[in-house]
N, CA and C atoms as an extended XYZ file, in Angstrom:
195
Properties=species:S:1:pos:R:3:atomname:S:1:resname:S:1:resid:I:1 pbc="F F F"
N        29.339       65.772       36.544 N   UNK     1
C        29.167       64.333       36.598 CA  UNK     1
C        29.593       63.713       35.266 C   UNK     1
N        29.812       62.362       35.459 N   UNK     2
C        30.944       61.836       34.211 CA  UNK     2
C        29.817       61.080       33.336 C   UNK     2
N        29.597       61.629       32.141 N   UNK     3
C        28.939       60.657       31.132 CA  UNK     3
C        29.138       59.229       31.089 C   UNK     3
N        28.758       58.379       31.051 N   UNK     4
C        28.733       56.983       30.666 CA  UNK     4
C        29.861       56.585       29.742 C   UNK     4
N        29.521       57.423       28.241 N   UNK     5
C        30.840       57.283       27.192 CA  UNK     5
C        31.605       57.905       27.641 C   UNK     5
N        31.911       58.380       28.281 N   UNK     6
C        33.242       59.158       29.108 CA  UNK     6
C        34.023       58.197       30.152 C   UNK     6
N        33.065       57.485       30.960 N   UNK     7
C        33.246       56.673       31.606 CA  UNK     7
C        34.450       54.797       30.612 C   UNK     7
N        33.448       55.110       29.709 N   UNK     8
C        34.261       53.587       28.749 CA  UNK     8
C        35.187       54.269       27.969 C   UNK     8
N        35.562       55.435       27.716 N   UNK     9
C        37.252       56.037       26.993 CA  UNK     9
C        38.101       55.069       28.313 C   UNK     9
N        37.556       55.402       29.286 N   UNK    10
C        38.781       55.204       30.741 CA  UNK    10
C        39.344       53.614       30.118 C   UNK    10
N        38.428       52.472       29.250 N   UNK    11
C        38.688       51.657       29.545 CA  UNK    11
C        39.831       51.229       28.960 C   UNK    11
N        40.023       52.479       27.678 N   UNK    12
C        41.119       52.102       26.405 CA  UNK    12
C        42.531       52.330       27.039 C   UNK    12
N        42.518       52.918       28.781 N   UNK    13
C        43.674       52.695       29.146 CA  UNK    13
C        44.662       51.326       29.769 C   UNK    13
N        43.321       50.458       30.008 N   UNK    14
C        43.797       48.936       30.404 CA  UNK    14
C        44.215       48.354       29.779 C   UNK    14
N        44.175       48.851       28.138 N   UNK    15
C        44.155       47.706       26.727 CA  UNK    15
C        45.882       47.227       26.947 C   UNK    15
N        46.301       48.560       27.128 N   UNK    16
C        47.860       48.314       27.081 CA  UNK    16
C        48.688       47.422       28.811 C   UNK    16
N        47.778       47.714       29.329 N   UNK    17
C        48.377       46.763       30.435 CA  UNK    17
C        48.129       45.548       30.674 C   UNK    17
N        47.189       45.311       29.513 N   UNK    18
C        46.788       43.691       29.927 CA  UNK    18
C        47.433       43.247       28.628 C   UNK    18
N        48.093       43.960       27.555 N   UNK    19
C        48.654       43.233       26.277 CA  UNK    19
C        50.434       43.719       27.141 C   UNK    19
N        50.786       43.330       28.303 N   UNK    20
C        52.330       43.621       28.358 CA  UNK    20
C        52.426       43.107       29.717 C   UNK    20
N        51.024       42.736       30.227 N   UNK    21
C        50.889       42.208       31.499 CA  UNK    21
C        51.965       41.204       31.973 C   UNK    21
N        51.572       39.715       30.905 N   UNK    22
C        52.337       38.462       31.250 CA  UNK    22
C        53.373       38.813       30.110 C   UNK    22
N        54.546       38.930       30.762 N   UNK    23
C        55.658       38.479       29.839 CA  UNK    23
C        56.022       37.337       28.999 C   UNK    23
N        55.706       36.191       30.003 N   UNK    24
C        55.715       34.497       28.782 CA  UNK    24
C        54.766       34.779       27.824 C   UNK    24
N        54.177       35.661       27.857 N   UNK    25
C        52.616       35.584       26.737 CA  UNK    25
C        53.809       36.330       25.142 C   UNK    25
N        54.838       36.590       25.355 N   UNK    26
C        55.927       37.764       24.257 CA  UNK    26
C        56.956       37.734       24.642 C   UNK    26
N        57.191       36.521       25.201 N   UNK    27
C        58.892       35.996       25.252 CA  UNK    27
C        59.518       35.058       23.998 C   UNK    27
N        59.708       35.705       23.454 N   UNK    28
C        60.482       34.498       22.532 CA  UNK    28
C        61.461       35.836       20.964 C   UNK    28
N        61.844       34.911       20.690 N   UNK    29
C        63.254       35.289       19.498 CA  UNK    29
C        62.175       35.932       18.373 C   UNK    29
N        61.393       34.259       17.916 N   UNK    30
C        61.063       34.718       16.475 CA  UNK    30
C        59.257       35.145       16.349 C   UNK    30
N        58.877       35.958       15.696 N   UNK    31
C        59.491       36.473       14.719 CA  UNK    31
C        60.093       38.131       14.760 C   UNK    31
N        61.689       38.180       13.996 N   UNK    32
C        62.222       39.220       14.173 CA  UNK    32
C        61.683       40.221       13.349 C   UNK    32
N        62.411       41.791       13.462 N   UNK    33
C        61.918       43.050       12.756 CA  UNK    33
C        62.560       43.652       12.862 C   UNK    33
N        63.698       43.853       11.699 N   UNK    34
C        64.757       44.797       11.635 CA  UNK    34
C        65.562       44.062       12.270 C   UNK    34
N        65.820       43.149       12.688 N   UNK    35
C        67.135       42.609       13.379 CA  UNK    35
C        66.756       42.545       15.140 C   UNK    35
N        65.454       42.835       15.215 N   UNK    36
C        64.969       43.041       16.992 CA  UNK    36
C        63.911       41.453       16.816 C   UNK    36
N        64.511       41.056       17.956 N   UNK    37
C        63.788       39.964       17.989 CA  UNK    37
C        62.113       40.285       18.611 C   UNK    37
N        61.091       39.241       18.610 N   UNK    38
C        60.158       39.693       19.182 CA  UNK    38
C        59.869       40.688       20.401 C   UNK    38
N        60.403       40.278       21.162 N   UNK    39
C        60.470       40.543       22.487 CA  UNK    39
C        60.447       41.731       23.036 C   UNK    39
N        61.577       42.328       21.989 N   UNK    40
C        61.927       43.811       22.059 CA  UNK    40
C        60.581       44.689       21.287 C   UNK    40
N        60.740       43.992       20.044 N   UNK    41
C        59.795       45.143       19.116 CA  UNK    41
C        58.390       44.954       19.475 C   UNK    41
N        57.599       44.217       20.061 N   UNK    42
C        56.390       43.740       20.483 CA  UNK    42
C        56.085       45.216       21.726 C   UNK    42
N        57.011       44.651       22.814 N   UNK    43
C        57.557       45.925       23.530 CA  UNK    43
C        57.094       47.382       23.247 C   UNK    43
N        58.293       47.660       22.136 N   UNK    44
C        58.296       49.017       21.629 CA  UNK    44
C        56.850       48.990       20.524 C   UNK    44
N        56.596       48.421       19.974 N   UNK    45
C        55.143       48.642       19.255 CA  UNK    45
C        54.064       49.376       20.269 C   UNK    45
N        54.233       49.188       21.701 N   UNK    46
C        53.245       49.159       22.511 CA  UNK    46
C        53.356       50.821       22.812 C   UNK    46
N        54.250       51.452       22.796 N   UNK    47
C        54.490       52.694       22.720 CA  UNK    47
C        53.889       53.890       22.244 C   UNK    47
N        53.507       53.816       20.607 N   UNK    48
C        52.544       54.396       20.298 CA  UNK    48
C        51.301       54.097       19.919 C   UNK    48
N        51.317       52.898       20.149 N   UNK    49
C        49.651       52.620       20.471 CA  UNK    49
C        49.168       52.967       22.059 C   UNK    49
N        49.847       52.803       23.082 N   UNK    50
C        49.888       53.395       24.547 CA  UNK    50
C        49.311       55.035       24.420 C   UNK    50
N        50.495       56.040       23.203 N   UNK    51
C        50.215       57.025       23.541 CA  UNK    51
C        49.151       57.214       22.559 C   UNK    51
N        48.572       56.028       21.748 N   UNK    52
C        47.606       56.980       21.146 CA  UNK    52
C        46.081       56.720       21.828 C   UNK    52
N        45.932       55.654       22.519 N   UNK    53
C        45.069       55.228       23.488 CA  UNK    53
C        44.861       56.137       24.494 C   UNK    53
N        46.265       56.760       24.764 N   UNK    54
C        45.578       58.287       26.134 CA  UNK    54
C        45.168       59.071       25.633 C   UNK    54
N        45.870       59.634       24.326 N   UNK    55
C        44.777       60.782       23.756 CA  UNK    55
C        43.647       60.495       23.184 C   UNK    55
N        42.875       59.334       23.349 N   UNK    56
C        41.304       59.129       22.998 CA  UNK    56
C        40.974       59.035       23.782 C   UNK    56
N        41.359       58.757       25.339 N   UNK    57
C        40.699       58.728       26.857 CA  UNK    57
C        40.670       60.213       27.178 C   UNK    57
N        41.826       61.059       26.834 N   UNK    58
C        42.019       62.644       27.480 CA  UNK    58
C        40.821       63.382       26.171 C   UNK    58
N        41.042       63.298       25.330 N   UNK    59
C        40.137       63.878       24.244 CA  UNK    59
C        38.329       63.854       24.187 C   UNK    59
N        38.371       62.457       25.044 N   UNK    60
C        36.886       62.322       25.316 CA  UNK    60
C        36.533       63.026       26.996 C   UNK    60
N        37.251       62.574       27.972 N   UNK    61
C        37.223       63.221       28.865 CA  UNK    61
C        37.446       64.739       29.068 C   UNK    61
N        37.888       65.426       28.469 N   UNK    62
C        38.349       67.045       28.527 CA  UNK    62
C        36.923       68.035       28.393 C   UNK    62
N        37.079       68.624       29.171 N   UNK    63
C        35.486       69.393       28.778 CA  UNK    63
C        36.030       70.794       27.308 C   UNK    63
N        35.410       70.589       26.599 N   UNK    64
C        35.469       71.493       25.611 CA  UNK    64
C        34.790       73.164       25.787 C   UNK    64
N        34.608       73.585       26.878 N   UNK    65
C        33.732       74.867       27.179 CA  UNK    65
C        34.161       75.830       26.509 C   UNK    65
């Protein structure tokens, strides 16, 4: 049976779908980074914060036996 805090890791997987959800919410040019306008690098930022958000959901969930 699933612990409670086991239960709220699950939640750190929504973080990233509700920050990429609405697109007008990270449509626009400025401000750029490296020559990538928002749009793109906002995007790609989401990448390894995505993958570091599953390994604190898989890390808490995993049984350690």
């Amino acid at each position: 049976m699933e612990k409670p805090k086991n239960r709220a890791a699950l939640w750190l997987l929504v973080i990233p779908y509700i920050g990429l959800l609405w697109p007008p919410f990270y449509n626009f040019r400025e401000p750029t980074l490296f020559g990538f306008p928002f749009f793109y690098w906002y995007q790609l930022a989401w990448v390894p914060i995505t993958a570091f958000l599953t390994w604190i959901a898989y890390r808490s969930l995993r049984d350690d036996d």
